[in-house]
N, CA, C and O atoms as CSV, one atom per row, in Angstrom:
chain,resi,resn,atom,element,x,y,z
A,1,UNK,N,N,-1.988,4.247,-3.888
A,1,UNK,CA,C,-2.168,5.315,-2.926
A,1,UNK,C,C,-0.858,5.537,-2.191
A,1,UNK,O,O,-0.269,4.565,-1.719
A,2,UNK,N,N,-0.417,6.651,-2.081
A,2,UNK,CA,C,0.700,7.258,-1.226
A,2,UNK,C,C,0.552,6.965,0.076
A,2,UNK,O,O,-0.495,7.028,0.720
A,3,UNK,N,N,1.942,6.544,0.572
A,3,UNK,CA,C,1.342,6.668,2.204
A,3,UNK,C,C,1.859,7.703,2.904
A,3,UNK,O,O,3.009,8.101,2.716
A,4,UNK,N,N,1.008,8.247,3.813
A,4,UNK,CA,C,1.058,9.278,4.150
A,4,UNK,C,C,2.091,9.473,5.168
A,4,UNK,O,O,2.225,10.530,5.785
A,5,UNK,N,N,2.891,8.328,5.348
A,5,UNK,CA,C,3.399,8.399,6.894
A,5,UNK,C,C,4.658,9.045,6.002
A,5,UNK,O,O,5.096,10.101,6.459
A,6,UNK,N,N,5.232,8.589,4.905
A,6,UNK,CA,C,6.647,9.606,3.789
A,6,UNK,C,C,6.450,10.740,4.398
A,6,UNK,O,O,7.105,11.212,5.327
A,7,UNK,N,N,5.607,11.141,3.906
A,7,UNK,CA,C,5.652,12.636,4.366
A,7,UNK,C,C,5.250,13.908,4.369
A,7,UNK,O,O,4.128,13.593,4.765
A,8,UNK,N,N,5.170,15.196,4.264
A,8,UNK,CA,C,4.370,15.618,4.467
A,8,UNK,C,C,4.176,16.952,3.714
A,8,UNK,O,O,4.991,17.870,3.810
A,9,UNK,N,N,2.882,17.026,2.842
A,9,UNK,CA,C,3.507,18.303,1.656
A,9,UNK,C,C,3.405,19.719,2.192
A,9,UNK,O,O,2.525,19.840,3.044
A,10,UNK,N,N,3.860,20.456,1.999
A,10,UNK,CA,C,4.154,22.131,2.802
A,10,UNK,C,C,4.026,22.872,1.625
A,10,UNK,O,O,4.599,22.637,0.562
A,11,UNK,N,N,3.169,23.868,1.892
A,11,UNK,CA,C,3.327,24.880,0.649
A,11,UNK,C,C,3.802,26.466,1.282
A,11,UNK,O,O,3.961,26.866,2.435
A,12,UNK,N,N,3.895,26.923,0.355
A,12,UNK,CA,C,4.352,28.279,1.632
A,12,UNK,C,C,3.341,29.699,0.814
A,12,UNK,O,O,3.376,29.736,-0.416
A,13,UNK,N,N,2.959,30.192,1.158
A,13,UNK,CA,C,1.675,31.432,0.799
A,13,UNK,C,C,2.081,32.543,1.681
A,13,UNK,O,O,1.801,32.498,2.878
A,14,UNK,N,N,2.738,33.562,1.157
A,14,UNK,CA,C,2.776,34.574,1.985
A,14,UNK,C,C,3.713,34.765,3.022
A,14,UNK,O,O,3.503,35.476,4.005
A,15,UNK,N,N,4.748,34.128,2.803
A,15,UNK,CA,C,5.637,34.081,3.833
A,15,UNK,C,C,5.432,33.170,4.936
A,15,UNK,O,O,6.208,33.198,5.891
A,16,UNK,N,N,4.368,32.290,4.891
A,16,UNK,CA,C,4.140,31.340,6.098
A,16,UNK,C,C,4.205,29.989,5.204
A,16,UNK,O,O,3.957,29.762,4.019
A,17,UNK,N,N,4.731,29.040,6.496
A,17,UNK,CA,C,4.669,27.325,5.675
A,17,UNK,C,C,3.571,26.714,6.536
A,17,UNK,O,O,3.604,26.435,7.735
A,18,UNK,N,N,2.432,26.551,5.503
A,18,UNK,CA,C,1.150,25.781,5.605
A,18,UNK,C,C,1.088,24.212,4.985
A,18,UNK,O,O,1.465,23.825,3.879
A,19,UNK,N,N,0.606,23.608,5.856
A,19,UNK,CA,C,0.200,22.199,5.573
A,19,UNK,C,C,-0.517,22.130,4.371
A,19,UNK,O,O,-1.332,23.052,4.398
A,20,UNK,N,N,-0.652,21.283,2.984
A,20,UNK,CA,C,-1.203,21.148,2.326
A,20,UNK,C,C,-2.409,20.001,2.537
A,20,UNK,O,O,-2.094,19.019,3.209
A,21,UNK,N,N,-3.628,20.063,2.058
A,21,UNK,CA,C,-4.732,19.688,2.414
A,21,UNK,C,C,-4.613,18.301,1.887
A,21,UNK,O,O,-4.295,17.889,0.772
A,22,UNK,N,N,-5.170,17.298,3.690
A,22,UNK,CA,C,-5.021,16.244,3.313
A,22,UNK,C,C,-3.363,15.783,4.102
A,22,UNK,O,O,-3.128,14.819,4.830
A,23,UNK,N,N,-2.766,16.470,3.800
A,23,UNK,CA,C,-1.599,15.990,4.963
A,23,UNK,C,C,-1.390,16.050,6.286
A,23,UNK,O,O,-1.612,16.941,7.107
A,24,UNK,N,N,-0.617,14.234,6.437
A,24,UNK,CA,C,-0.441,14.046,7.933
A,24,UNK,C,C,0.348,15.115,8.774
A,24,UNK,O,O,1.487,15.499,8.510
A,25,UNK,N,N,-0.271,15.452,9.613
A,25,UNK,CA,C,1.095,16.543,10.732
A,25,UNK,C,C,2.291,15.447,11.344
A,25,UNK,O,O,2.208,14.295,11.770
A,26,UNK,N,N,3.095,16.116,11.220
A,26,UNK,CA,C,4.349,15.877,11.736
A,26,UNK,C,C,4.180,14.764,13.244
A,26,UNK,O,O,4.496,13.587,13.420
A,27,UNK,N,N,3.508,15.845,14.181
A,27,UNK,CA,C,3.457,14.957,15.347
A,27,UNK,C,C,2.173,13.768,15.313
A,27,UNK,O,O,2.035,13.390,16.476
A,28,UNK,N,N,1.693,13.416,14.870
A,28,UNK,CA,C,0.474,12.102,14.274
A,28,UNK,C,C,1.762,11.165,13.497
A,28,UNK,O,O,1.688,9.941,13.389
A,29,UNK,N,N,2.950,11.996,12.983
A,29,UNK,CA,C,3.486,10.401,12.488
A,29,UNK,C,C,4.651,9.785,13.554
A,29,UNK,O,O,5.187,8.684,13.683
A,30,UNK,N,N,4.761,11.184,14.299
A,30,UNK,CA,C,6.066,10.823,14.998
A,30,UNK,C,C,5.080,9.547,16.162
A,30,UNK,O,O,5.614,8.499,16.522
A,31,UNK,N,N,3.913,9.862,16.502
A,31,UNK,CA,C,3.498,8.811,16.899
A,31,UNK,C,C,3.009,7.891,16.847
A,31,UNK,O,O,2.842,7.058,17.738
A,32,UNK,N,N,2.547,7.876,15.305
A,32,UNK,CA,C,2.183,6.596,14.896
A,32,UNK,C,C,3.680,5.512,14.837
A,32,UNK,O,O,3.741,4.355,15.254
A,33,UNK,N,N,4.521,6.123,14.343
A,33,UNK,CA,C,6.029,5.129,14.776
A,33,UNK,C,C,6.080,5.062,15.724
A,33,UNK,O,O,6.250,3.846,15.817
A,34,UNK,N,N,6.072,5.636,17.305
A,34,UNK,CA,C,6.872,5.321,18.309
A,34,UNK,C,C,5.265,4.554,18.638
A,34,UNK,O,O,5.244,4.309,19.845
A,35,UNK,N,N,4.507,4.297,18.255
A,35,UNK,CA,C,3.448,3.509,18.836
A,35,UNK,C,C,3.194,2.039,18.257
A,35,UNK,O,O,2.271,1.252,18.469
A,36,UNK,N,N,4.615,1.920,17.254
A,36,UNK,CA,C,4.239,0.419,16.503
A,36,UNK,C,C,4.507,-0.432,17.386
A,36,UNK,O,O,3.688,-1.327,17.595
A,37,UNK,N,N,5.985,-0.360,18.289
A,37,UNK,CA,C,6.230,-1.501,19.245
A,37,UNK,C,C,5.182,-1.680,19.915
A,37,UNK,O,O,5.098,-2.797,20.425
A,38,UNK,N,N,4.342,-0.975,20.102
A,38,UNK,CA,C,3.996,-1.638,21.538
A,38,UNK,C,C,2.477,-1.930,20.828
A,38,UNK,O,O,1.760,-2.631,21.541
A,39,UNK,N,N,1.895,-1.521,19.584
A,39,UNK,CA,C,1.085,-2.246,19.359
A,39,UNK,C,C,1.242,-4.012,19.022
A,39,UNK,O,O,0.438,-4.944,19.034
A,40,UNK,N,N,3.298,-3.841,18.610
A,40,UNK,CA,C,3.347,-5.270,18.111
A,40,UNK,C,C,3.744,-5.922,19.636
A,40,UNK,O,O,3.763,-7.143,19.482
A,41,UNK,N,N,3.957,-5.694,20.565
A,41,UNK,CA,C,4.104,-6.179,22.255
A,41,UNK,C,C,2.958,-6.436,22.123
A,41,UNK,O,O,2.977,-7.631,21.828
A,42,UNK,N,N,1.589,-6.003,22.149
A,42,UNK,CA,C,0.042,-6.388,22.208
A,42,UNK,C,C,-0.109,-7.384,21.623
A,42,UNK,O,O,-0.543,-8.465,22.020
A,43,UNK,N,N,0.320,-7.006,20.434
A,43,UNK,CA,C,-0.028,-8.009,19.606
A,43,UNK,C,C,0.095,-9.590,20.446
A,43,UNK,O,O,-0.670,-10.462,20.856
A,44,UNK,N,N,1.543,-9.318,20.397
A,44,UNK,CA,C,2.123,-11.121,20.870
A,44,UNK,C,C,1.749,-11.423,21.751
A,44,UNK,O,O,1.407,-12.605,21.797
A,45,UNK,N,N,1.586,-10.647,22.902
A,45,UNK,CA,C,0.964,-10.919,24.232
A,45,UNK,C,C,-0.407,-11.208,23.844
A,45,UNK,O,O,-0.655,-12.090,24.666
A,46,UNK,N,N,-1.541,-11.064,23.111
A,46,UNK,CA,C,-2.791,-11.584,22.794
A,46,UNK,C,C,-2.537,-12.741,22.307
A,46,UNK,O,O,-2.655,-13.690,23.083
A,47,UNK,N,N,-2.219,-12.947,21.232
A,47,UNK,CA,C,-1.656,-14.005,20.620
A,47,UNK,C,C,-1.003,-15.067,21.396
A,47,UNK,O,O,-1.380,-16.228,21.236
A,48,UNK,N,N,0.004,-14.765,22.278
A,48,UNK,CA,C,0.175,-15.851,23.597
A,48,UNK,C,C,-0.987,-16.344,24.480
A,48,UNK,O,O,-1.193,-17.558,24.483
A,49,UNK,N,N,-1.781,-15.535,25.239
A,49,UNK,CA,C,-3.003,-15.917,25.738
A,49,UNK,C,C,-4.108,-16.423,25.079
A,49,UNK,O,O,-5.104,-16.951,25.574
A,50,UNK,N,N,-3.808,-16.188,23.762
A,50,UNK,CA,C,-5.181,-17.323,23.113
A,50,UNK,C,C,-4.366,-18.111,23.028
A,50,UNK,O,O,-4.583,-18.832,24.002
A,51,UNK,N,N,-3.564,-18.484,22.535
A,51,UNK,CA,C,-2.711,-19.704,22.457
A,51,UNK,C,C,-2.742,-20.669,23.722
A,51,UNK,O,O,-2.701,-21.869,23.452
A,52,UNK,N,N,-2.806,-20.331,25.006
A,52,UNK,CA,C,-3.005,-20.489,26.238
A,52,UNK,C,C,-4.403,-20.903,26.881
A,52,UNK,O,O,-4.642,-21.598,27.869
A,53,UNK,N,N,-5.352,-20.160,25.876
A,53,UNK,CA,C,-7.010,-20.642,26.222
A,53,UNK,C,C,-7.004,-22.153,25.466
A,53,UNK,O,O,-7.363,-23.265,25.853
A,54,UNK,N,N,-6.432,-21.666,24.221
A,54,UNK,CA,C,-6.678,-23.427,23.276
A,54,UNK,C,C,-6.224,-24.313,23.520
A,54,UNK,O,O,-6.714,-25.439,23.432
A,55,UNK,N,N,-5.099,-23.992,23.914
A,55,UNK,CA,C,-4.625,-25.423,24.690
A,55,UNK,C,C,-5.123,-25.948,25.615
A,55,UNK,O,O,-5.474,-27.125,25.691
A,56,UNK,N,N,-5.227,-24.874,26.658
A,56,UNK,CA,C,-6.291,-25.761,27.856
A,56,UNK,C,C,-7.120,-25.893,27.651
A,56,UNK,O,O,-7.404,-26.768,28.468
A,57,UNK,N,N,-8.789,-25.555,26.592
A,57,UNK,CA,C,-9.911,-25.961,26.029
A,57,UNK,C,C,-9.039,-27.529,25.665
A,57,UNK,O,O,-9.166,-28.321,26.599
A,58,UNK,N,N,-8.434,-27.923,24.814
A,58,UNK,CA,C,-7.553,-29.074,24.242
A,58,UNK,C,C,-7.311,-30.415,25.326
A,58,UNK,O,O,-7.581,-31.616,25.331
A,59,UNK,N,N,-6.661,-29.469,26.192
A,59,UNK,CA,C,-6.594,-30.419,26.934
A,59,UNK,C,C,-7.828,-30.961,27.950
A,59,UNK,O,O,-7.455,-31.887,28.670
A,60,UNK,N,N,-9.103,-30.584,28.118
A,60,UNK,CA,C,-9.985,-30.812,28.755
A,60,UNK,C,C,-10.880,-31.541,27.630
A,60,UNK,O,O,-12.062,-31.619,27.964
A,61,UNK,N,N,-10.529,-32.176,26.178
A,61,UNK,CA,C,-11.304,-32.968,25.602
A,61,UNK,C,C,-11.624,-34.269,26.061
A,61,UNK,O,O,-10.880,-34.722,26.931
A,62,UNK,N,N,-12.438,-34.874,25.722
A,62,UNK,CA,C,-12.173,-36.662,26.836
A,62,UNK,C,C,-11.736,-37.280,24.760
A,62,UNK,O,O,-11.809,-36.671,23.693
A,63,UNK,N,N,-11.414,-38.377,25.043
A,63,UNK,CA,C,-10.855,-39.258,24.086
A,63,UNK,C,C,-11.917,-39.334,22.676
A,63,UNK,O,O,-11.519,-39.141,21.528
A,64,UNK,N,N,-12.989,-39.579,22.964
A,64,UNK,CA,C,-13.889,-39.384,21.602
A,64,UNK,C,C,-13.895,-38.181,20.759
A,64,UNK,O,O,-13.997,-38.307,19.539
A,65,UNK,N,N,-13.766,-36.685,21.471
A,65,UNK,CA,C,-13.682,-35.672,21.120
A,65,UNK,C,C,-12.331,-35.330,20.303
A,65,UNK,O,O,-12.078,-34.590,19.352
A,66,UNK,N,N,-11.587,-36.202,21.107
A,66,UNK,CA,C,-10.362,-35.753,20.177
A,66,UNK,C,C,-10.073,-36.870,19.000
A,66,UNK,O,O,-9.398,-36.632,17.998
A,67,UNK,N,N,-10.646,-38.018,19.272
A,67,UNK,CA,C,-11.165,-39.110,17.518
A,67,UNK,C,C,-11.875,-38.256,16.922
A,67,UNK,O,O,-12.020,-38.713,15.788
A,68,UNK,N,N,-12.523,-37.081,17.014
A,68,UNK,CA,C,-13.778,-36.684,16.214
A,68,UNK,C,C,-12.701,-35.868,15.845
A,68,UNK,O,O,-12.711,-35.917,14.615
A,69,UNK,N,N,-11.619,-35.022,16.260
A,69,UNK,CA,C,-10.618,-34.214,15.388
A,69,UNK,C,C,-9.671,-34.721,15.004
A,69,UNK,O,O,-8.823,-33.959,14.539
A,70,UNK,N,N,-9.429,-35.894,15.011
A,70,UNK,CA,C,-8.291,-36.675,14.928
A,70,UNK,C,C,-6.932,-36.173,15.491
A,70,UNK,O,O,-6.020,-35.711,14.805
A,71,UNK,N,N,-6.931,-36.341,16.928
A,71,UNK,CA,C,-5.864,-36.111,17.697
A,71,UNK,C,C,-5.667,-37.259,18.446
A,71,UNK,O,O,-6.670,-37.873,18.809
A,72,UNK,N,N,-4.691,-37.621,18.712
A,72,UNK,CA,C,-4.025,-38.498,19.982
A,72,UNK,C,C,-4.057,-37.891,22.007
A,72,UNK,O,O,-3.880,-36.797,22.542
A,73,UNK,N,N,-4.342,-39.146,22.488
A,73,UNK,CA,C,-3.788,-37.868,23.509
A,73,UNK,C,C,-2.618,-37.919,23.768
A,73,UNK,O,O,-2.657,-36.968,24.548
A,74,UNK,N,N,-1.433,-38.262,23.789
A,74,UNK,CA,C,-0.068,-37.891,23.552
A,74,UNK,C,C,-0.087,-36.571,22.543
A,74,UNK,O,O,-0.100,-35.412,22.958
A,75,UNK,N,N,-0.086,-36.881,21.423
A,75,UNK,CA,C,-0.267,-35.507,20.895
A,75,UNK,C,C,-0.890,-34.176,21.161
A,75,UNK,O,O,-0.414,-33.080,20.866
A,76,UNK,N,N,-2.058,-34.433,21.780
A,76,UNK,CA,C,-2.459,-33.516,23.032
A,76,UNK,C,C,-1.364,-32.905,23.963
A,76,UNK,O,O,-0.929,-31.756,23.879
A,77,UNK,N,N,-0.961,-33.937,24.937
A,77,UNK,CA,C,-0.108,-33.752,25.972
A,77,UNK,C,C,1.031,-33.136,25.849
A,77,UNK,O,O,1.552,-32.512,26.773
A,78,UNK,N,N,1.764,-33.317,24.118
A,78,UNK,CA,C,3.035,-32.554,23.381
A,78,UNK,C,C,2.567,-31.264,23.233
A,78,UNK,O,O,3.386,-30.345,23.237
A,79,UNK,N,N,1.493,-31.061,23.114
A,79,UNK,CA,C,1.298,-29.713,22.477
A,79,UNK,C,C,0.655,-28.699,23.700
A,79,UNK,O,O,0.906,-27.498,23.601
A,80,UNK,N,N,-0.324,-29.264,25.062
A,80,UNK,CA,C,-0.182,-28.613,25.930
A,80,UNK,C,C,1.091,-28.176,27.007
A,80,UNK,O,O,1.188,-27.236,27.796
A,81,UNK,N,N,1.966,-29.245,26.682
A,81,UNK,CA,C,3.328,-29.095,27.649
A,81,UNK,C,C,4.186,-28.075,26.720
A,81,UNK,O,O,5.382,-28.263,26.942
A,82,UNK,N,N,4.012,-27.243,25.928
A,82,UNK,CA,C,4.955,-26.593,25.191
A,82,UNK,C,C,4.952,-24.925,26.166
A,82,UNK,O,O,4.180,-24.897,27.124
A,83,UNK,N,N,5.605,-23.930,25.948
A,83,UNK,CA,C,5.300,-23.206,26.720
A,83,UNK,C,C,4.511,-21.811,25.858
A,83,UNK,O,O,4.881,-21.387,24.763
A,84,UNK,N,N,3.582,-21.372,26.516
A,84,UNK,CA,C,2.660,-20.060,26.265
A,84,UNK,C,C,3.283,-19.329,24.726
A,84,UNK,O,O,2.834,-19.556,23.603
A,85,UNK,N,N,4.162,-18.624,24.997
A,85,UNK,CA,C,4.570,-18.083,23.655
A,85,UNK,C,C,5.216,-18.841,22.832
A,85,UNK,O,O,5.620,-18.120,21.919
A,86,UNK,N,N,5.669,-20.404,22.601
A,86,UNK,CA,C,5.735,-21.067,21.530
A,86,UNK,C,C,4.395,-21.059,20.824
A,86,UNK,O,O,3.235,-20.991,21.229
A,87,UNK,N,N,5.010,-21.160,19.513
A,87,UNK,CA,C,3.747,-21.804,18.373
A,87,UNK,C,C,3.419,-22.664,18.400
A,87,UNK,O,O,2.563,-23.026,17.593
């Protein structure tokens, strides 16, 4: 399948240039690009705050819970002390 964001087919009938059926308009792509950053800013910023819930769920395990996943709590403690947007 073609993607539509290439571009855009024009036919011309009569002295006028008409959109061919099925093609994206011009201004739908100009904003689907200027709208990628900031869907990928969302992105990371979600992705940081869950990262941020799991750890602190993590760190509120008591010691059996984390034998039942096989974690340490040092290893715990390395991985909650890291900061929000690390992996």
């Amino acid at each position: 399948m073609e993607d539509p964001m290439r571009h855009t087919d024009v036919t011309r009938s009569s002295g006028t240039f008409t959109a061919a059926p099925g093609a994206v308009p011009a201004a739908d792509r100009v904003t689907r690009v200027a709208s990628r950053p900031l869907w990928r800013m969302l992105d990371l910023l979600f992705s940081a705050l869950e990262r941020r819930k799991q750890r602190y769920a993590l760190m509120h395990l008591d010691d059996h819970q984390l034998k039942d996943i096989g974690l340490s709590r040092s290893q715990v403690e390395q991985e909650v002390t890291k900061p929000f947007w690390r992996g």
